[in-house]
Each structure stands twice: as structure tokens, then as C-alpha cells.
C-alpha positions as CSV (number, residue, x, y, z in Angstrom):
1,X,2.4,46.8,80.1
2,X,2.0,43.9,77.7
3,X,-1.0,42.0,77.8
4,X,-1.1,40.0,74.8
5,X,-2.2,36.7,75.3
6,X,-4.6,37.4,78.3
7,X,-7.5,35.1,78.9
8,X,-10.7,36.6,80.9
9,X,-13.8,34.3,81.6
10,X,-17.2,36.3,82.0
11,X,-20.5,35.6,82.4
12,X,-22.5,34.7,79.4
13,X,-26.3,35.3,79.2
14,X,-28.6,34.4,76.9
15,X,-32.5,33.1,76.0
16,X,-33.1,29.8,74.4
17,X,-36.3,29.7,73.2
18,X,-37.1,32.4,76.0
19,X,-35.8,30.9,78.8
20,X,-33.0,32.3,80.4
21,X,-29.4,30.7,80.9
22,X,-26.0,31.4,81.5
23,X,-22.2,29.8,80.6
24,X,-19.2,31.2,80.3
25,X,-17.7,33.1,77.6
26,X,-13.6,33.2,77.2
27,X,-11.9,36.5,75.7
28,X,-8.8,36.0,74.8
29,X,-6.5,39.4,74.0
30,X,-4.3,38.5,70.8
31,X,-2.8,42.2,70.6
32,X,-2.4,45.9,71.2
33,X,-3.1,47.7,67.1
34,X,-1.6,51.2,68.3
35,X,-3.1,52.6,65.0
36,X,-7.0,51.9,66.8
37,X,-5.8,52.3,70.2
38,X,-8.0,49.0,71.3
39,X,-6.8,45.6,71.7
40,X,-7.6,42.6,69.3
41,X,-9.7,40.0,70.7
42,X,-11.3,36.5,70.0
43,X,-14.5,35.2,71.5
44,X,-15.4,31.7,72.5
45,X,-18.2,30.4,74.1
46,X,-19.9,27.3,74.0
47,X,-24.2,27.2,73.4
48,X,-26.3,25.0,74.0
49,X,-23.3,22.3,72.9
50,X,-22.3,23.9,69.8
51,X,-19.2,25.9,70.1
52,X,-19.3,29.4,68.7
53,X,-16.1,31.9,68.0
54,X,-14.9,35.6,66.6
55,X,-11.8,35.9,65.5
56,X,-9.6,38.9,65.5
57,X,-12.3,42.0,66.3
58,X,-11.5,45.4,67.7
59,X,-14.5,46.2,70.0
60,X,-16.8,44.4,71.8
61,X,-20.0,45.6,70.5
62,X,-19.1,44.3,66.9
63,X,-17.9,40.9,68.7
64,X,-21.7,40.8,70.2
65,X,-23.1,41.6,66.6
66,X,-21.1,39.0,64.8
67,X,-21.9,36.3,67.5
68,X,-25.7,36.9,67.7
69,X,-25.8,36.2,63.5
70,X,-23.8,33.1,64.1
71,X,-26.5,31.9,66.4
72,X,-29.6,30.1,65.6
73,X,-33.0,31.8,65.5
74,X,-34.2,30.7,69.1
75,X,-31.0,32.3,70.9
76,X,-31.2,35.5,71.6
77,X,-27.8,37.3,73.7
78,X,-28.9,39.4,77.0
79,X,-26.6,42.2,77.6
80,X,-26.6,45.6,77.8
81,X,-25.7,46.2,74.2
82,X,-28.8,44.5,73.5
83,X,-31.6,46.0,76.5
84,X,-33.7,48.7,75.8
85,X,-31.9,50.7,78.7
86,X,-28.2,50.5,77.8
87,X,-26.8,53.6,76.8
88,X,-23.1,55.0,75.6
89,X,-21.8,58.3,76.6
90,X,-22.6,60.2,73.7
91,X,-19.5,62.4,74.1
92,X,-17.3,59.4,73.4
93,X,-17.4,55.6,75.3
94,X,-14.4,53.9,75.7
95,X,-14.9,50.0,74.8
96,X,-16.8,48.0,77.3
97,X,-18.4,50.3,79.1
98,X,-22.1,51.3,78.7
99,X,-24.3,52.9,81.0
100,X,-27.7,51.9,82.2
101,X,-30.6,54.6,82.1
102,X,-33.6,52.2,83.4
103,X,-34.4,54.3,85.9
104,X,-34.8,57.4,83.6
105,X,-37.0,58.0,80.7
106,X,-35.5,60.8,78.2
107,X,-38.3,62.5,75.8
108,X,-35.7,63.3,73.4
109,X,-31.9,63.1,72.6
110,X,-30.9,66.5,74.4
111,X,-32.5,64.7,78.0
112,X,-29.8,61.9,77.0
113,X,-27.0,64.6,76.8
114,X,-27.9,66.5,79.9
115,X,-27.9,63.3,82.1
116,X,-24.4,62.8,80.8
117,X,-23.2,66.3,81.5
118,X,-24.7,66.0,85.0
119,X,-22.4,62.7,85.3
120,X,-19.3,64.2,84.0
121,X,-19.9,67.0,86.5
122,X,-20.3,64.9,89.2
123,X,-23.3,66.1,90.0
124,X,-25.1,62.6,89.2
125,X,-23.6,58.4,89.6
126,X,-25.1,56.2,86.7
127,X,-25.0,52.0,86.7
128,X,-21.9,51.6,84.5
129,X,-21.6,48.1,83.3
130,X,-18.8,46.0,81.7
131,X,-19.8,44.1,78.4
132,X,-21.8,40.6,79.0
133,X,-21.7,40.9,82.9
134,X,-25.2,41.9,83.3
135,X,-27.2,41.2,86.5
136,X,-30.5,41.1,86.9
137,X,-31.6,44.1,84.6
138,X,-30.5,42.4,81.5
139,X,-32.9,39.5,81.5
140,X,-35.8,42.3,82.1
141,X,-35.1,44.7,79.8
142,X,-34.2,42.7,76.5
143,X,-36.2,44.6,73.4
């Protein structure tokens, strides 16, 4: 199935000089690199008035990196990438998916593993959550 070319609008969060907002941000899938096995995106998204883009990145996560430098000081991005509580699957992630822990407060990086082999098992459900659509939790838990 080809999807090149593939345009997704999501919801945008973000603080302005710590107040809380939203917009939309457009992902646009340019192509499939088989070598990576992800899909080449670019970013758009419009701030405060001053349109912001990343061109031609592999995963999401370095898409929210790039795009928080390009940013001014007093904007700050609120997803899970960036909340205290977002967590990947340390056994491998697969892009866009993070999982939320704020309900559970690991002493150490083997309590991290455990929950995660309980939730491969079955045994336990965790909050999974797709890249910049963040309710509630990700204006709360920002670091």
C-alpha cells in the first residue's frame, strides 16, 4: 500500500510564555526508505504567526527535537516526548507510540522493565499515546 504523499492534521500543543495553546500541525509523508523501514516526513505548523517546518526526517521524536530548537525561547512543545511521564517500550518502540506511566512511580530501571513485561503478557493495559495528540496529561506533566 502506497502512501506517499499522505497529509494528516493533528493537534498541536504548546506553552507561550506558560500559557497553554493549541493549532494544528500538518505531516505530510514524502516516502517509504525500505533500508530504515519508516517513512520520510515533513512537518508544518504555524506559531504564534510564524510558520515553522522539518524537512525530510525519519522519526518523530527527532522531528519534535528539531522543531523545539527552531522555536523561540518562550515556546515550549507539550507532548509526551517531552512530559516527565512518557515512556518507550524499552524492548523496542515502533515510531509514534509512547506509553504513559503517570500513574506509576518506578524506583529504578528494572520496575520500568517489569511493567512492560507485565504489558506484553497481558497481564497489565498502559495509556498508549500517538505523537502530539496529548490530552489533558500533557499540559500537567511538562518537566
Amino acid at each position: 500500500m502506497n502512501i506517499t504523499g499522505k497529509i494528516e492534521n493533528v493537534s498541536f500543543h504548546f506553552f507561550v510564555n506558560g500559557y497553554a495553546k493549541s493549532t494544528i500541525l500538518e505531516k505530510i509523508i514524502l516516502r517509504y526508505e525500505e533500508k530504515t523501514e519508516s517513512y520520510i516526513t515533513k512537518l508544518n505548523v504555524v506559531v504564534e504567526g510564524v510558520e515553522y517546518a522539518i524537512n525530510e526526517n525519519s522519526y518523530m521524536e527527532g522531528s519534535i527535537i528539531c522543531l523545539q530548537k527552531q522555536f523561540p525561547k518562550s515556546i515550549k512543545i507539550a507532548c509526551c516526548q517531552t512530559c516527565r511521564h512518557g515512556n518507550f517500550c524499552p524492548f523496542g518502540d515502533n515510531d509514534n507510540e509512547i506509553f504513559c506511566l503517570k500513574n506509576f512511580t518506578p524506583k529504578d530501571k528494572s520496575d520500568v522493565v517489569d511493567i512492560f513485561i507485565k504489558y506484553s503478557s497481558g497481564e497489565i493495559s498502559l495509556l498508549r499515546h500517538q505523537l502530539l495528540q496529548v490530552k489533558s496529561i500533557g499540559f500537567r506533566c511538562l518537566i
